[in-house]
C-alpha positions as CSV (number, residue, x, y, z in Angstrom):
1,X,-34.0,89.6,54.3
2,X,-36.5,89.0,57.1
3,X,-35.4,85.9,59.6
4,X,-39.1,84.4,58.6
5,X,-38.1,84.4,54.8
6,X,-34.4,83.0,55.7
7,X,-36.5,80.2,58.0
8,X,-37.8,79.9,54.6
9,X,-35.8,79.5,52.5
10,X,-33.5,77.1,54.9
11,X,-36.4,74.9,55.1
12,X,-37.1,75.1,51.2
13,X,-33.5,73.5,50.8
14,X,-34.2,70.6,53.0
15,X,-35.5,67.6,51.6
16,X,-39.3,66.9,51.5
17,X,-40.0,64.2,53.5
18,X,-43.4,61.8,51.8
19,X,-46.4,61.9,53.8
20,X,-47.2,58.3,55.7
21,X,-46.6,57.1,59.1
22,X,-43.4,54.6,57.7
23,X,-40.6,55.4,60.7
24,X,-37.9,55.4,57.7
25,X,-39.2,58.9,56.8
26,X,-38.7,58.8,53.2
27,X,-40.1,55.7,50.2
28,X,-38.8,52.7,49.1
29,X,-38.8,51.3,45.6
30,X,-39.7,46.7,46.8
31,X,-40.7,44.1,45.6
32,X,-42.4,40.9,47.4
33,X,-43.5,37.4,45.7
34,X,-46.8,36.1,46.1
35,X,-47.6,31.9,46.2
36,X,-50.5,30.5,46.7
37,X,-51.1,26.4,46.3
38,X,-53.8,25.7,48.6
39,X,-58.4,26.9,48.3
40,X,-59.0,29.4,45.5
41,X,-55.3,29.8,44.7
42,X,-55.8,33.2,42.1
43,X,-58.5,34.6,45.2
44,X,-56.1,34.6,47.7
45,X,-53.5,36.7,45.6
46,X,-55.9,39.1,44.0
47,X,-57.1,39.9,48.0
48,X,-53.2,40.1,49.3
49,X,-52.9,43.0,46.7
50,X,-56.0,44.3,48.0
51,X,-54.9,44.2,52.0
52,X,-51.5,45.9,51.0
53,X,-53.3,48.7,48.6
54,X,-55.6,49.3,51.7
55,X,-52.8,49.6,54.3
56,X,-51.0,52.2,52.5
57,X,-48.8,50.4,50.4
58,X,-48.7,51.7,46.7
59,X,-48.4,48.5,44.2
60,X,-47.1,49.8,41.6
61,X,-47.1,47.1,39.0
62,X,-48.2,43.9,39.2
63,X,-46.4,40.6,37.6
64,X,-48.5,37.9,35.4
65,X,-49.8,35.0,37.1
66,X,-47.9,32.0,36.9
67,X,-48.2,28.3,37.5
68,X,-44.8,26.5,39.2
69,X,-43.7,23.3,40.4
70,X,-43.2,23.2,44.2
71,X,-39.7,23.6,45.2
72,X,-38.1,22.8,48.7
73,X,-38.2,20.9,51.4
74,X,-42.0,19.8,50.9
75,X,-42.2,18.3,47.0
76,X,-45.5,15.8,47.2
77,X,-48.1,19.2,47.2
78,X,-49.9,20.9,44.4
79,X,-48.7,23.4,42.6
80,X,-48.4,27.0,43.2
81,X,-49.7,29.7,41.4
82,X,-47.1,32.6,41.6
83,X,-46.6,36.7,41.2
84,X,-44.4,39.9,41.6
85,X,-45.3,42.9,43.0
86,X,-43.3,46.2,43.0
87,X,-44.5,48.0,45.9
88,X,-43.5,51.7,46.9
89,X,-44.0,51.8,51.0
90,X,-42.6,54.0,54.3
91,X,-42.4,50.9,56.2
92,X,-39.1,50.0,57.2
93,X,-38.6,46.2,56.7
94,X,-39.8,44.7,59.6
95,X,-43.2,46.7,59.5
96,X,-43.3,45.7,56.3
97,X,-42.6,41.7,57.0
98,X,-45.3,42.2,59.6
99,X,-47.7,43.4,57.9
100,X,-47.0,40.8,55.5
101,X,-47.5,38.0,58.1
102,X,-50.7,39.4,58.8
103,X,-52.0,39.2,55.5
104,X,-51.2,35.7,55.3
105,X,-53.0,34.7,58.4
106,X,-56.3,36.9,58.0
107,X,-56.7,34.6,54.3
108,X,-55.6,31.6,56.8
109,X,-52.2,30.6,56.9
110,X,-51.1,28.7,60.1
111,X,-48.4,30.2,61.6
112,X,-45.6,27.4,62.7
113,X,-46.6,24.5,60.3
114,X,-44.2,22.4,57.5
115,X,-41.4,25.0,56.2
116,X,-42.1,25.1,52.3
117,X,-45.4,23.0,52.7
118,X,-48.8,24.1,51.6
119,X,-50.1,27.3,52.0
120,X,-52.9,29.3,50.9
121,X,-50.6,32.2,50.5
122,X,-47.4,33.2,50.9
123,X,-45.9,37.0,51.0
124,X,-41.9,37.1,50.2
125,X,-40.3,40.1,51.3
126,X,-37.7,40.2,48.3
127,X,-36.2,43.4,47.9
128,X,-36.8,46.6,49.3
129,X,-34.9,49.7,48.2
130,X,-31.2,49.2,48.7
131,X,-31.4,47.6,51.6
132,X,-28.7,44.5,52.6
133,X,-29.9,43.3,56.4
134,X,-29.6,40.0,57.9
135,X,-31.9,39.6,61.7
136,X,-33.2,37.1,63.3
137,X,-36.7,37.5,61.6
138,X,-35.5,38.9,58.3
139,X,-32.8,38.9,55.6
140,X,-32.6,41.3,52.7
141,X,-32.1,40.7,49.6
142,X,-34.2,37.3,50.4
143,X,-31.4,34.5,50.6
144,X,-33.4,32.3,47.6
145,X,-34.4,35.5,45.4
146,X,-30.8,34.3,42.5
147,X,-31.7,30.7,42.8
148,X,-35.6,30.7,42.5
149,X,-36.8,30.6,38.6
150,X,-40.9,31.3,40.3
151,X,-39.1,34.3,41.9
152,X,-36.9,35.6,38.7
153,X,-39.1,34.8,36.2
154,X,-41.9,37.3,37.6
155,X,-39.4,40.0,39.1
156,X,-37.7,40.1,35.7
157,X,-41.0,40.4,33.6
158,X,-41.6,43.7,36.5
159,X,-38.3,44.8,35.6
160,X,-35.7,43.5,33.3
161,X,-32.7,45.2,34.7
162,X,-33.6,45.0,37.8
163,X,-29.9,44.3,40.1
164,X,-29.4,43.5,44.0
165,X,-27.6,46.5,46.2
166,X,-24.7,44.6,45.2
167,X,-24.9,45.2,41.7
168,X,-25.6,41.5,40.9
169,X,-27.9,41.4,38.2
170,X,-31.1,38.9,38.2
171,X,-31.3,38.5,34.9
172,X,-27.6,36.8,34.9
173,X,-29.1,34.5,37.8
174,X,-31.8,33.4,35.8
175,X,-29.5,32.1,33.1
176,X,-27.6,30.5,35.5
177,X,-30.2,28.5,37.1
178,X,-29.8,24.8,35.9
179,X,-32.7,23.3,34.4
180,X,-35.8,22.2,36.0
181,X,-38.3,24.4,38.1
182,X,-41.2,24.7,35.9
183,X,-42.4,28.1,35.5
184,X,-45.6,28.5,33.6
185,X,-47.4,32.0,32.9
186,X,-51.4,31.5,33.0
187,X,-52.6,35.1,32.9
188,X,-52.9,38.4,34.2
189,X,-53.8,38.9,37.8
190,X,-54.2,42.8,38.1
């Protein structure tokens, strides 16, 4: 055998690396929330699936639109209209929280005002492969993603099985919720 068909046949048994510029080298399977309670609510989450599409991440599936109750620190606001995305992306997780971040601001989304207040959108990094990180910008799986019912309720329509790294399963979390958190699906959004 010639060395240029062993060269070959080494690099045949490698593994193919996807094509993108995502440092990580090889896809992730994620999933990010989408809020929106302030302007043309429904606009503002049709054109964050939009930005991501056109900066190479592939959505793969898209939740149902739905209508929740504000939760958190900031109760006295109108309510939020909510969705679930399952995103395939190279970007490790902070590109990807960055990106996200800049989403938010360019449909106007003031960095540094009231945590959980009003916001004409919101992008939730919730999962993102197997992933389990904790920094000082970003924690993975997303500390509220088991205790959310607008986060569960749209993740679980994605993907009914769906589990954390740690094998805890969401749908279980959504049963254990206690009552309360109005969750509402509206429509379709993709």
């Amino acid at each position: 055998m010639s060395e240029r068909a062993r060269d070959g046949e080494r690099a045949s048994k490698q593994p193919r690396r996807p094509s993108g510029t995502g440092a990580a080298g090889f896809e992730r399977v994620g999933y990010l929330g989408l809020g929106s309670n302030v302007g043309r609510r429904e606009s503002h989450l049709r054109a964050a699936i939009a930005a991501l599409r056109e900066r190479g991440v592939d959505v793969e599936a898209v939740s149902s639109l739905y209508e929740t109750e504000p939760v958190g620190e900031v109760l006295d606001q109108p309510d939020f209209l909510n969705a679930a995305l399952r995103i395939r992306t190279e970007l490790d997780p902070e590109d990807l929280l960055d990106l996200c971040k800049a989403i938010e601001m360019e449909r106007g989304r003031v960095l540094g005002g009231r945590r959980h207040g009003p916001r004409p959108l919101d992008i939730d990094l919730l999962l993102l492969g197997d992933i389990q990180l904790q920094s000082g910008r970003l924690t993975l799986p997303h500390p509220q993603v088991t205790s959310r019912r607008f986060v569960l309720s749209p993740l679980l329509e994605l993907d009914p099985d769906l589990a954390l790294p740690d094998g805890g399963r969401l749908d279980a979390a959504l049963e254990r919720l206690a009552p309360g958190q109005r969750v509402r699906r509206v429509g379709a959004l993709d």
